[in-house]
N, CA, C and O atoms as a GROMACS GRO file, in nm:
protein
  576
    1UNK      N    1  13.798   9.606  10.445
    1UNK     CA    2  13.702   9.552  10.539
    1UNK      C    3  13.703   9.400  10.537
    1UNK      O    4  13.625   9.333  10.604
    2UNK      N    5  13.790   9.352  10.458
    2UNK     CA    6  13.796   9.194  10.408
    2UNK      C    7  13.739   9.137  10.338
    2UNK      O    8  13.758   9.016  10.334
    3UNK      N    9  13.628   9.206  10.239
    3UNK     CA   10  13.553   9.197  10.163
    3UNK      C   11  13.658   9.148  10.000
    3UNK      O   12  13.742   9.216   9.943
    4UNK      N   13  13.612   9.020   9.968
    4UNK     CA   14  13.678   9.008   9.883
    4UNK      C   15  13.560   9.083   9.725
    4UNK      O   16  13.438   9.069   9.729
    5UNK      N   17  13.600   9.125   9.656
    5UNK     CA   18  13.508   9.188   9.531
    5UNK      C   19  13.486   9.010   9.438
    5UNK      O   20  13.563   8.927   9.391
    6UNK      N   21  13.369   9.021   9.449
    6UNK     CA   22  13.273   8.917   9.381
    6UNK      C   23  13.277   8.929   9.226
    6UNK      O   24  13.218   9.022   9.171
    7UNK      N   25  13.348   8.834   9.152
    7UNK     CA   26  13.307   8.844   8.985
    7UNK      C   27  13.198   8.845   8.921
    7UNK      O   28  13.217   8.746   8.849
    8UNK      N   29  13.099   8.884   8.894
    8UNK     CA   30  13.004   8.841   8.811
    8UNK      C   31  13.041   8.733   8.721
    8UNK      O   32  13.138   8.728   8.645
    9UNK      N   33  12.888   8.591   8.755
    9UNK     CA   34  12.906   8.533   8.729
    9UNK      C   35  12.859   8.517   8.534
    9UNK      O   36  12.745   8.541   8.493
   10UNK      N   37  12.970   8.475   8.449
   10UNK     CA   38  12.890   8.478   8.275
   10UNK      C   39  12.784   8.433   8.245
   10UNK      O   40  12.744   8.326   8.291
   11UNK      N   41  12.722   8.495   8.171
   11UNK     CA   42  12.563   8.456   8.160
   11UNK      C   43  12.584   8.320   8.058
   11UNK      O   44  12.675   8.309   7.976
   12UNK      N   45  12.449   8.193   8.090
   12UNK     CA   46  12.455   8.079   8.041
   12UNK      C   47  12.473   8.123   7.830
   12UNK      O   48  12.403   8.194   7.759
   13UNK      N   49  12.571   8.058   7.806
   13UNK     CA   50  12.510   8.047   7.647
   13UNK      C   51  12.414   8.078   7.549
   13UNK      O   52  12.423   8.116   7.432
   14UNK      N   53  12.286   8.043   7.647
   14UNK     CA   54  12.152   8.028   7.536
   14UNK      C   55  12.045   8.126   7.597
   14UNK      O   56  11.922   8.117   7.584
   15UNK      N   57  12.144   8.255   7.692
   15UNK     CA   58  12.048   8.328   7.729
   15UNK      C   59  12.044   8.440   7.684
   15UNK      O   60  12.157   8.480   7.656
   16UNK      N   61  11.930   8.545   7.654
   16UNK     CA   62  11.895   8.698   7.585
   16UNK      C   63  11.885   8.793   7.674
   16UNK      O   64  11.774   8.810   7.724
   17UNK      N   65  11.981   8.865   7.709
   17UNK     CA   66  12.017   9.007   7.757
   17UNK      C   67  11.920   9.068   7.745
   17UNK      O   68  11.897   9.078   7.624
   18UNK      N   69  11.836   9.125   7.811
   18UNK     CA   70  11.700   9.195   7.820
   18UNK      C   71  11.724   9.341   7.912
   18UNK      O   72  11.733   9.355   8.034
   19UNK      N   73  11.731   9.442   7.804
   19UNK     CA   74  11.773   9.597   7.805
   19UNK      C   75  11.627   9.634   7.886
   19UNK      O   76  11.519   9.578   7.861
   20UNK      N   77  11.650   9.752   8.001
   20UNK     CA   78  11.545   9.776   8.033
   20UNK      C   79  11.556   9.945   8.036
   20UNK      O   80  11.667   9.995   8.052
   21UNK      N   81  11.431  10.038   8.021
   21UNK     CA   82  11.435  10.160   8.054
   21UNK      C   83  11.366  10.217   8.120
   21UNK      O   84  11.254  10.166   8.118
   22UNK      N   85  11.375  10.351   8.217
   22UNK     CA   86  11.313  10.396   8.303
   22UNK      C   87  11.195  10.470   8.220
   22UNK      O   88  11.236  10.555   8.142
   23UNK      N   89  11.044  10.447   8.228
   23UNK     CA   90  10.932  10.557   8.142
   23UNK      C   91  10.852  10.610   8.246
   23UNK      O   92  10.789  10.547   8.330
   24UNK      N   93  10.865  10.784   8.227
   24UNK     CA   94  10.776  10.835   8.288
   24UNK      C   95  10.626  10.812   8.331
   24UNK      O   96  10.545  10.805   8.238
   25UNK      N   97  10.577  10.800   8.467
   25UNK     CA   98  10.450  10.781   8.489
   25UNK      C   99  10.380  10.884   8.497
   25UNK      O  100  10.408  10.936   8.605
   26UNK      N  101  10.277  10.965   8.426
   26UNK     CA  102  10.265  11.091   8.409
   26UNK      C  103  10.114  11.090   8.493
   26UNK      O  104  10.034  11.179   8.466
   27UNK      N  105  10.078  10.981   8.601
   27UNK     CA  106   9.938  11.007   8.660
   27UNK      C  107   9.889  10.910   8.615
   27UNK      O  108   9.955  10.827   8.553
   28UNK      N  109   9.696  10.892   8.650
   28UNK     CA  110   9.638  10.822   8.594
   28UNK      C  111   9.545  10.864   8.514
   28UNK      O  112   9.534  10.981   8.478
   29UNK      N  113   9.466  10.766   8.478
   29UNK     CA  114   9.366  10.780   8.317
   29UNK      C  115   9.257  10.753   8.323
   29UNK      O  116   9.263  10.630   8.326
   30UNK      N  117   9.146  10.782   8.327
   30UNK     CA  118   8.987  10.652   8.333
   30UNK      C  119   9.007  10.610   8.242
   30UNK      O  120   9.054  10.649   8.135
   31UNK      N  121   8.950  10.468   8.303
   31UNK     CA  122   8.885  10.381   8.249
   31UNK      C  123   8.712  10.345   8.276
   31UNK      O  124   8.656  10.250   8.331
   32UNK      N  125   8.662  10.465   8.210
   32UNK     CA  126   8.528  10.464   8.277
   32UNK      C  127   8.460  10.615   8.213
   32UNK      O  128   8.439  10.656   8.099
   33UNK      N  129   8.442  10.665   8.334
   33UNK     CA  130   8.430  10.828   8.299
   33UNK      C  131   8.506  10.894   8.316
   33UNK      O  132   8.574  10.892   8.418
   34UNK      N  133   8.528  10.998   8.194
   34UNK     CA  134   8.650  11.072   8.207
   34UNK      C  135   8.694  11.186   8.338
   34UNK      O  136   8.630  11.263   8.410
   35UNK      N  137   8.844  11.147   8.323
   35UNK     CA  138   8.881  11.256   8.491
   35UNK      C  139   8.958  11.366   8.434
   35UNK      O  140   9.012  11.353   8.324
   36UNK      N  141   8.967  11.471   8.502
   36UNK     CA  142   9.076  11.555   8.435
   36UNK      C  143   9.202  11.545   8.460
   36UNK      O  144   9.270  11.535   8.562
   37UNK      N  145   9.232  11.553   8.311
   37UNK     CA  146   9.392  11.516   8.253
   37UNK      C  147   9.511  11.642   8.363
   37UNK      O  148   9.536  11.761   8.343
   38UNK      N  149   9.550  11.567   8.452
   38UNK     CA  150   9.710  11.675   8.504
   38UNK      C  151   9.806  11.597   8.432
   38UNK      O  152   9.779  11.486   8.385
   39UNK      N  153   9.883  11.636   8.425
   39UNK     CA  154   9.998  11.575   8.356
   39UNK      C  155  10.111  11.611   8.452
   39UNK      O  156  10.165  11.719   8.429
   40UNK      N  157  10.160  11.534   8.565
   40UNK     CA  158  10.211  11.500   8.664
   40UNK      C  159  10.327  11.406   8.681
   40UNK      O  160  10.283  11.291   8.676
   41UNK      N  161  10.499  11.408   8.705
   41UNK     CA  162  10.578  11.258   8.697
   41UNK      C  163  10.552  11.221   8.832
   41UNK      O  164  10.587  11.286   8.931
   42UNK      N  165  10.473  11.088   8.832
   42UNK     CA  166  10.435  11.037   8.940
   42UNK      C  167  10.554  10.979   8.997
   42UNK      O  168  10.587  10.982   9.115
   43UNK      N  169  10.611  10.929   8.907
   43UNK     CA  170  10.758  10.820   8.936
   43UNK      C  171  10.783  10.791   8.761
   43UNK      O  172  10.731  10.861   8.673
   44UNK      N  173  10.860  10.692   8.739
   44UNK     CA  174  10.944  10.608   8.690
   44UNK      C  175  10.891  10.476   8.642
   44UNK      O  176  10.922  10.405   8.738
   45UNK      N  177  10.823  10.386   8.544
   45UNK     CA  178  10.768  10.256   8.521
   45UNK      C  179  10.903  10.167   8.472
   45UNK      O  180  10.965  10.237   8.391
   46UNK      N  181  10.967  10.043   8.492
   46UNK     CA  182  11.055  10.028   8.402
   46UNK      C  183  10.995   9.926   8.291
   46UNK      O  184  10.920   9.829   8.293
   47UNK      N  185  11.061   9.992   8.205
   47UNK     CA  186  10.971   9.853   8.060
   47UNK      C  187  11.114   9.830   7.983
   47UNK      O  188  11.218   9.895   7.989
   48UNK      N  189  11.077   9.705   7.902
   48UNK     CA  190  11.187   9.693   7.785
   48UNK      C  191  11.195   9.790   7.676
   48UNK      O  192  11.108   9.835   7.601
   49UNK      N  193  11.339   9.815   7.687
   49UNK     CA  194  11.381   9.931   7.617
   49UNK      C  195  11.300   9.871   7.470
   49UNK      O  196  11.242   9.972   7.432
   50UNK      N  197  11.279   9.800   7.405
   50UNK     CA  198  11.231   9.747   7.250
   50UNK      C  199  11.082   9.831   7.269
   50UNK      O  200  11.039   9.881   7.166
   51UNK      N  201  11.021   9.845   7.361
   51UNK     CA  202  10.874   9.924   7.374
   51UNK      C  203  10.884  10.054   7.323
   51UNK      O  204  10.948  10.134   7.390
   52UNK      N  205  10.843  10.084   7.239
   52UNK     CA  206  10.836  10.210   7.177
   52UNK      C  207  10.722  10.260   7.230
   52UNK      O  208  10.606  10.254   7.189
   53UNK      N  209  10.795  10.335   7.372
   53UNK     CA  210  10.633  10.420   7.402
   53UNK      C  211  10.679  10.576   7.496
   53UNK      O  212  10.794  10.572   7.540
   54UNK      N  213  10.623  10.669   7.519
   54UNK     CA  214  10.668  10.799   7.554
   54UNK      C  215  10.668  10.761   7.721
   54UNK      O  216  10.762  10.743   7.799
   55UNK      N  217  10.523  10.757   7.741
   55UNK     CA  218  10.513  10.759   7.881
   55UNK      C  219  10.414  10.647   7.945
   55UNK      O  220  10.352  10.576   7.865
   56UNK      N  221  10.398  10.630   8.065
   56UNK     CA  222  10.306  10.544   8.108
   56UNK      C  223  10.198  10.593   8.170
   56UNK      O  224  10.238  10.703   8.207
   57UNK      N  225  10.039  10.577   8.221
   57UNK     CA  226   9.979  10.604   8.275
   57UNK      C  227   9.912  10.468   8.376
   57UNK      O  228   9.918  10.349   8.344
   58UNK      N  229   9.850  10.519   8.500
   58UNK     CA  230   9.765  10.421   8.586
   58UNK      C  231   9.637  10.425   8.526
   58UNK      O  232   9.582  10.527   8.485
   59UNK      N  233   9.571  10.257   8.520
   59UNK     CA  234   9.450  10.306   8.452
   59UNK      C  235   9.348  10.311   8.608
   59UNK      O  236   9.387  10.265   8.716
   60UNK      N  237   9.231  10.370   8.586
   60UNK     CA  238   9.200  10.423   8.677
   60UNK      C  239   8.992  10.408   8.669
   60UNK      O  240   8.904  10.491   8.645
   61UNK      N  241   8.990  10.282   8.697
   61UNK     CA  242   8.834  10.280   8.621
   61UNK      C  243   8.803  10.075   8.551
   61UNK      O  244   8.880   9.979   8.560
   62UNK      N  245   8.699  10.082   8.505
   62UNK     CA  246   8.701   9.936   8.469
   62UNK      C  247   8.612   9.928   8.334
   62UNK      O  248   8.552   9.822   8.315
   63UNK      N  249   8.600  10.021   8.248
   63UNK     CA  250   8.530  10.057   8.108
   63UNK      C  251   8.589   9.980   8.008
   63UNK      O  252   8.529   9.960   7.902
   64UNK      N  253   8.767   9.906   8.044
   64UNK     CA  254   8.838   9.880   7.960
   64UNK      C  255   8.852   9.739   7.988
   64UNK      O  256   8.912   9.668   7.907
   65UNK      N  257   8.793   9.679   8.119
   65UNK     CA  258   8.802   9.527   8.152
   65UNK      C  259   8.700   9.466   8.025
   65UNK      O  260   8.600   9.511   7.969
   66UNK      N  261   8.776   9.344   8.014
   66UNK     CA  262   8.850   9.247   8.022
   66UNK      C  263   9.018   9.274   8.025
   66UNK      O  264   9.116   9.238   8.090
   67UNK      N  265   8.986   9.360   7.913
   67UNK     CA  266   9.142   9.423   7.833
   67UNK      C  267   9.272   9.440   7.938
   67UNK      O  268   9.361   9.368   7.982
   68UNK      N  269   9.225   9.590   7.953
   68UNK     CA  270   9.294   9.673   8.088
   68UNK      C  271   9.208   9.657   8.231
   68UNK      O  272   9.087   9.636   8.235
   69UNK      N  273   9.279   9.669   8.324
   69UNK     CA  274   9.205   9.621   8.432
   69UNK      C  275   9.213   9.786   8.530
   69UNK      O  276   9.288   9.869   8.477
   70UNK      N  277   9.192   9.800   8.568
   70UNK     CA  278   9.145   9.919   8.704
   70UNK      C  279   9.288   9.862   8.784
   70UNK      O  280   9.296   9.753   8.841
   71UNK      N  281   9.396   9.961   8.773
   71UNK     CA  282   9.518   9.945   8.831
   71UNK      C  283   9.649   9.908   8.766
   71UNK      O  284   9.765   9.906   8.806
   72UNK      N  285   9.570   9.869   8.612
   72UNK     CA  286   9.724   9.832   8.513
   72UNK      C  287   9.788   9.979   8.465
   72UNK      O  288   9.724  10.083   8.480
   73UNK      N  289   9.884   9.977   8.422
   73UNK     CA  290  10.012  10.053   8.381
   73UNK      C  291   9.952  10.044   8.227
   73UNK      O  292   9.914   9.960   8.146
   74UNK      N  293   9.959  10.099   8.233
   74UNK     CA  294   9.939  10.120   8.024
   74UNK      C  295  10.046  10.256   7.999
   74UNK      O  296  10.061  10.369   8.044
   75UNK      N  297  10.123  10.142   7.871
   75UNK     CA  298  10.192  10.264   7.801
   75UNK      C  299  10.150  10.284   7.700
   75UNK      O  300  10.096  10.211   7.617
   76UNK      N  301  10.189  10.454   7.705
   76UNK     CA  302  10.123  10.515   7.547
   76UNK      C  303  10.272  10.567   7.471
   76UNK      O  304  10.382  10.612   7.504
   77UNK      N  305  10.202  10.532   7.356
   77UNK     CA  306  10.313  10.593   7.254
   77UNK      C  307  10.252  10.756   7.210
   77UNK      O  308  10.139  10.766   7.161
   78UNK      N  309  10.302  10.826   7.223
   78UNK     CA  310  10.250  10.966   7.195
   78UNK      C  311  10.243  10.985   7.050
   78UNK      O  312  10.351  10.992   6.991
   79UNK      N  313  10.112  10.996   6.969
   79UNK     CA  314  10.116  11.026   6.838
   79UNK      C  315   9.915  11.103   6.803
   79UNK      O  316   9.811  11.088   6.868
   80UNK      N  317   9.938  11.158   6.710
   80UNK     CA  318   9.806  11.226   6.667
   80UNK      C  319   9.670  11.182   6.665
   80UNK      O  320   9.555  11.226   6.678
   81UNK      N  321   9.746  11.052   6.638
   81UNK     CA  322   9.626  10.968   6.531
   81UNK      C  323   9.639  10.828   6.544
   81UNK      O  324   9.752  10.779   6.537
   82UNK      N  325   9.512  10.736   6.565
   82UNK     CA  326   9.526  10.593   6.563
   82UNK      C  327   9.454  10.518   6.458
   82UNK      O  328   9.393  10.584   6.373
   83UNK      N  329   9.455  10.385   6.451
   83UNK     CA  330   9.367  10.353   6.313
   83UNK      C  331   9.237  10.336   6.424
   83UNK      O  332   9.233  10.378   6.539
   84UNK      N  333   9.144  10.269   6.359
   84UNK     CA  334   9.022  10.243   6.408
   84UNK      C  335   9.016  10.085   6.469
   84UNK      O  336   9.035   9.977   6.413
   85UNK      N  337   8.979  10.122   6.625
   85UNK     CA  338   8.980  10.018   6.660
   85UNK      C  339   9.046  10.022   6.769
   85UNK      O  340   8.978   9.983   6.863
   86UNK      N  341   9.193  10.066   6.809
   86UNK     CA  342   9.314  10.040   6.901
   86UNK      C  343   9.235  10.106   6.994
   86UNK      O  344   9.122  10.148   6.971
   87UNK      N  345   9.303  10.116   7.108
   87UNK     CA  346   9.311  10.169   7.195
   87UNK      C  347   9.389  10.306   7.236
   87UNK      O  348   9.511  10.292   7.223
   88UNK      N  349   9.368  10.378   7.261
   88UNK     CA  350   9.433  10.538   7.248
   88UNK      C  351   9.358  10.617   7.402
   88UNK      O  352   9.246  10.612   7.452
   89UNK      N  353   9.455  10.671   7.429
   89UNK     CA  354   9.447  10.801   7.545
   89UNK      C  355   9.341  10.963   7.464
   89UNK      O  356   9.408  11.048   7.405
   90UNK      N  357   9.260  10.972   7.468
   90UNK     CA  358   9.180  11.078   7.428
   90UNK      C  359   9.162  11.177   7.507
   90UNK      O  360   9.091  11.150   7.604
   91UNK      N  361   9.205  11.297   7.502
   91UNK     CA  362   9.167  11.394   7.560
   91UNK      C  363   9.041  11.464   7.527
   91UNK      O  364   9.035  11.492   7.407
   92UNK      N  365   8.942  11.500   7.594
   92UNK     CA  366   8.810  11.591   7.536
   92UNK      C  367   8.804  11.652   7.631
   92UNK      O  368   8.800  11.608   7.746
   93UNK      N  369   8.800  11.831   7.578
   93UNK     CA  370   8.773  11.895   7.631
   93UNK      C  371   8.912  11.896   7.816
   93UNK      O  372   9.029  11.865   7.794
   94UNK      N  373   8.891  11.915   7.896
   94UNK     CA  374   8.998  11.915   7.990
   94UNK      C  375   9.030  11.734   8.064
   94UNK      O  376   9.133  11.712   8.128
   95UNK      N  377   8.930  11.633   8.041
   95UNK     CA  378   8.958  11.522   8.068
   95UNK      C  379   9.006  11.425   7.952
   95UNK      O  380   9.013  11.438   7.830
   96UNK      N  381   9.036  11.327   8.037
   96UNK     CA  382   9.143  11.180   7.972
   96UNK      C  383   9.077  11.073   8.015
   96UNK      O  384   9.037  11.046   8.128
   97UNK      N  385   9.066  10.990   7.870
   97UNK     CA  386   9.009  10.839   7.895
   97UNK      C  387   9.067  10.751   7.793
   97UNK      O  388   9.096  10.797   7.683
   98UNK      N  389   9.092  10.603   7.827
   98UNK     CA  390   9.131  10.528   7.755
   98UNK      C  391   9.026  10.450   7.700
   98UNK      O  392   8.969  10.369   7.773
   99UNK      N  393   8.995  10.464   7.584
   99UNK     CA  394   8.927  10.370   7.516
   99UNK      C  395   8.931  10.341   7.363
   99UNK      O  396   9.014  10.411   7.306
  100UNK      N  397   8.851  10.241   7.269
  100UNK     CA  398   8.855  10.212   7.184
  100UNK      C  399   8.867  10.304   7.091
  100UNK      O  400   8.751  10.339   7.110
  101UNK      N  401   8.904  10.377   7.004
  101UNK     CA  402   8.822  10.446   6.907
  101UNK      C  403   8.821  10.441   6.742
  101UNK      O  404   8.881  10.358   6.673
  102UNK      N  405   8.732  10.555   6.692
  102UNK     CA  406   8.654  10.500   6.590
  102UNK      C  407   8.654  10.632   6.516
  102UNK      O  408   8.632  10.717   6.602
  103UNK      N  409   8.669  10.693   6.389
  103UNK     CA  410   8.671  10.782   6.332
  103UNK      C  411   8.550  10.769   6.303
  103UNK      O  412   8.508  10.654   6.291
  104UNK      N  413   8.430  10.912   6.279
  104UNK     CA  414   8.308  10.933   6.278
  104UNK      C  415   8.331  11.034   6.185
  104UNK      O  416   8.446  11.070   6.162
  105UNK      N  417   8.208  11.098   6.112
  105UNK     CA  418   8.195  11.228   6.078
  105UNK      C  419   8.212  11.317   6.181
  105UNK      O  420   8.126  11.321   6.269
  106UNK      N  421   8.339  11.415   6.187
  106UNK     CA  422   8.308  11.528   6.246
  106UNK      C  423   8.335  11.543   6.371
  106UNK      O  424   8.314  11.645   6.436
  107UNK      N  425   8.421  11.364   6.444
  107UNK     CA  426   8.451  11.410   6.586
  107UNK      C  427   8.482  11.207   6.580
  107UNK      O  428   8.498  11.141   6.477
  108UNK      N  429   8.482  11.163   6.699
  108UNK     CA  430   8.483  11.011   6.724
  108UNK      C  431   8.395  10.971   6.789
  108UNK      O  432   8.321  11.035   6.863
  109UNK      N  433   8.398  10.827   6.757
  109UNK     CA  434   8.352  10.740   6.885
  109UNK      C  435   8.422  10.689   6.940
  109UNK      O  436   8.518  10.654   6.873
  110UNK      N  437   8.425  10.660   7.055
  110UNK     CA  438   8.443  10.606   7.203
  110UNK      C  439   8.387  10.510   7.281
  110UNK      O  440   8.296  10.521   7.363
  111UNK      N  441   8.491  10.349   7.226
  111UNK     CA  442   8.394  10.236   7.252
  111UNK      C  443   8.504  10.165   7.396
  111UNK      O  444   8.626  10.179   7.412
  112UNK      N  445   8.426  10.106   7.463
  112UNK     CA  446   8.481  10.062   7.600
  112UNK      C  447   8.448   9.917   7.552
  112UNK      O  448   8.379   9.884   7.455
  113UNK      N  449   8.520   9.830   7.651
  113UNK     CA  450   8.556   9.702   7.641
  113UNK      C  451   8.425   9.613   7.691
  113UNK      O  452   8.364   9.511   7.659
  114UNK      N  453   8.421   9.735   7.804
  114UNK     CA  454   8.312   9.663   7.899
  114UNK      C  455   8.185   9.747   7.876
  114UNK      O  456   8.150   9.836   7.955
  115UNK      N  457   8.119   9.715   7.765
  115UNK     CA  458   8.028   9.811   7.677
  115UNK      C  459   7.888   9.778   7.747
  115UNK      O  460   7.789   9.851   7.738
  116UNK      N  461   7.893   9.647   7.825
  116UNK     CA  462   7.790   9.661   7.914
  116UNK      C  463   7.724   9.762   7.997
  116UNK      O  464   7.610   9.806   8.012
  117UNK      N  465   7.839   9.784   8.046
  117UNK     CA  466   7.842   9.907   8.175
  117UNK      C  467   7.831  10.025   8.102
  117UNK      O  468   7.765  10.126   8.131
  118UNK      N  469   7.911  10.000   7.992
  118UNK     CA  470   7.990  10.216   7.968
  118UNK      C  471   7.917  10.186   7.798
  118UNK      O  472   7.965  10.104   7.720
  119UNK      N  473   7.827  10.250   7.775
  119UNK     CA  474   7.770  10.283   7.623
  119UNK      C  475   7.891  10.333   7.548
  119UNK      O  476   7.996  10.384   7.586
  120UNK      N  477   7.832  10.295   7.399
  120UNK     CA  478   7.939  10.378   7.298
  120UNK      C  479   7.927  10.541   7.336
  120UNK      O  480   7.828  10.571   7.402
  121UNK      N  481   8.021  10.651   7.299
  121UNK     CA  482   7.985  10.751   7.306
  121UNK      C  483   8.057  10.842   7.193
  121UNK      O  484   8.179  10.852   7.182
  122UNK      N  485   7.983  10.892   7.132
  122UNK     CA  486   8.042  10.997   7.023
  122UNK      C  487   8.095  11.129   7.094
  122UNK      O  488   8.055  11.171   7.203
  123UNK      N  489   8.175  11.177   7.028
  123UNK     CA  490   8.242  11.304   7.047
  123UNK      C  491   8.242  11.405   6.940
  123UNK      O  492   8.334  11.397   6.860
  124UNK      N  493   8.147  11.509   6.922
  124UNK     CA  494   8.199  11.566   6.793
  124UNK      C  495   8.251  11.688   6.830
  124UNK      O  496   8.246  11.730   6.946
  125UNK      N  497   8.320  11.772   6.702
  125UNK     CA  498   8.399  11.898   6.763
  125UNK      C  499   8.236  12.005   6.752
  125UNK      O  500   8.276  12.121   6.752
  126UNK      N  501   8.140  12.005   6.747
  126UNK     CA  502   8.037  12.066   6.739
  126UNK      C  503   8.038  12.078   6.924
  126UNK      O  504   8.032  12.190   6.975
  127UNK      N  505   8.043  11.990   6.986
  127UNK     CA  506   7.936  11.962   7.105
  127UNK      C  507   8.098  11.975   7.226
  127UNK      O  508   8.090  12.003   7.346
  128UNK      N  509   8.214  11.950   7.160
  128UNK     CA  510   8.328  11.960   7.234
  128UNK      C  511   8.438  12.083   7.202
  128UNK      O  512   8.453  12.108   7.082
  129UNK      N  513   8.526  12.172   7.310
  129UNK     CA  514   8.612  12.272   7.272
  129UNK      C  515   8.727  12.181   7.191
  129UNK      O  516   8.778  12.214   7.084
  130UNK      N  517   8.754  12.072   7.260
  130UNK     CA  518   8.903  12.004   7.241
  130UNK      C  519   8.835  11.861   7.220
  130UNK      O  520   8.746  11.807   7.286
  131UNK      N  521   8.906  11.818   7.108
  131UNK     CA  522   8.933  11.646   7.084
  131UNK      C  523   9.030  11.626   7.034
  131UNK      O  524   9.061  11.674   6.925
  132UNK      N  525   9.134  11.515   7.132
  132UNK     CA  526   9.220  11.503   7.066
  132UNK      C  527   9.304  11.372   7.130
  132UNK      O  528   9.321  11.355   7.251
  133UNK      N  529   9.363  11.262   7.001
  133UNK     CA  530   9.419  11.176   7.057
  133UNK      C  531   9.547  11.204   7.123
  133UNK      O  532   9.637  11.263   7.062
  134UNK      N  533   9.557  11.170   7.224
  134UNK     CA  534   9.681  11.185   7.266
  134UNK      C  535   9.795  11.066   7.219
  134UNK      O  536   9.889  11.092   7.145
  135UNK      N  537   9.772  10.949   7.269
  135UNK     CA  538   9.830  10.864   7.187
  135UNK      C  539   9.793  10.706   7.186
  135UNK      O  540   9.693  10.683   7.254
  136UNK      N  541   9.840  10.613   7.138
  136UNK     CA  542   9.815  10.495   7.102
  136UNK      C  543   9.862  10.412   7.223
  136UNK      O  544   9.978  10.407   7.263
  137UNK      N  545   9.781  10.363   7.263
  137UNK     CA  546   9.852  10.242   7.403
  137UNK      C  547   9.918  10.138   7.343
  137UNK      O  548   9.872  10.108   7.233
  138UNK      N  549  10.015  10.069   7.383
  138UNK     CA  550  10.093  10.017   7.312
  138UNK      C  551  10.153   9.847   7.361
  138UNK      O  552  10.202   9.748   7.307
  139UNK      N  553  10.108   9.899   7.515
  139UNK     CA  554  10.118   9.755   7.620
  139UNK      C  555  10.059   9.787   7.720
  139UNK      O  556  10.004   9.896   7.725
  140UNK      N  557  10.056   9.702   7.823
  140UNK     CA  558  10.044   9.707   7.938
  140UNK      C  559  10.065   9.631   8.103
  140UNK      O  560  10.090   9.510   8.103
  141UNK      N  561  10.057   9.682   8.200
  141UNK     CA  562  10.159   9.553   8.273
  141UNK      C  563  10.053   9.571   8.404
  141UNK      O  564   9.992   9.672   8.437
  142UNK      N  565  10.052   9.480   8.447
  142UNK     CA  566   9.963   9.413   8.530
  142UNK      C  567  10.045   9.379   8.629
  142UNK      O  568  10.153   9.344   8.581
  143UNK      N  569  10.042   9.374   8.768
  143UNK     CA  570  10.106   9.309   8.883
  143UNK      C  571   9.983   9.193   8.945
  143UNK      O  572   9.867   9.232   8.957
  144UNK      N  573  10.025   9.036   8.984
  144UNK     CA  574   9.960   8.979   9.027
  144UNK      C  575   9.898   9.005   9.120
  144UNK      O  576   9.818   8.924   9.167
   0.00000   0.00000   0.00000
């Protein structure tokens, strides 16, 4: 077609190759009051492959502003258990929320960012069928 094939041009000296990978978007999450958890591939998020995380979720709510905002991407790393304090995906009972948490006697607490709005809230396995962390958030990405 007369198309001559274009070389790629060598990358400068003093620059870092930045690996990227495709992470499942499995739906969204409150950030607020909890919604029920589908577990859905919405699409594809791409993050740097160095992110050690399973999947991504939309956050979906504003319980977590300042932090997370109502529309950020948060990835979670899928694991049991978090320390006290992080941020983690919680399932209770058939819904999903992202918030602080806190090992209690007998179940957790559930602290939001924006504690103005959204009270602490305990969870115990007395008062709930299911508690359970799903996993540890690990980043998150924001579009301007």
């Amino acid at each position: 077609m007369g198309w001559e094939d274009e070389q790629p041009q060598p990358l400068p000296a003093n620059s870092i190759p930045v690996k990227r990978v495709q992470v499942p978007m499995l739906g969204g999450i409150a950030a607020g009051e909890p919604i029920l958890a589908e577990q859905q591939y919405d699409a594809y998020v791409e993050a740097d492959a160095d992110l050690d995380c399973t999947y991504a979720l939309r956050v979906d709510g504003d319980s977590m502003e300042p932090t997370v905002r109502y529309g950020d991407i948060v990835f979670i790393r899928q694991q049991e258990d978090v320390d006290d304090g992080r941020i983690a995906a919680v399932l209770v009972d058939d819904s999903a929320t992202l918030k602080r948490v806190y090992h209690i006697p007998n179940g957790l607490q559930l602290l939001s960012d924006n504690a103005a709005k959204y009270p602490p809230r305990a969870v115990t396995f007395e008062d709930y069928d299911t508690i359970r962390i799903l996993g540890l958030a690990v980043a998150f990405k924001r579009n301007l």
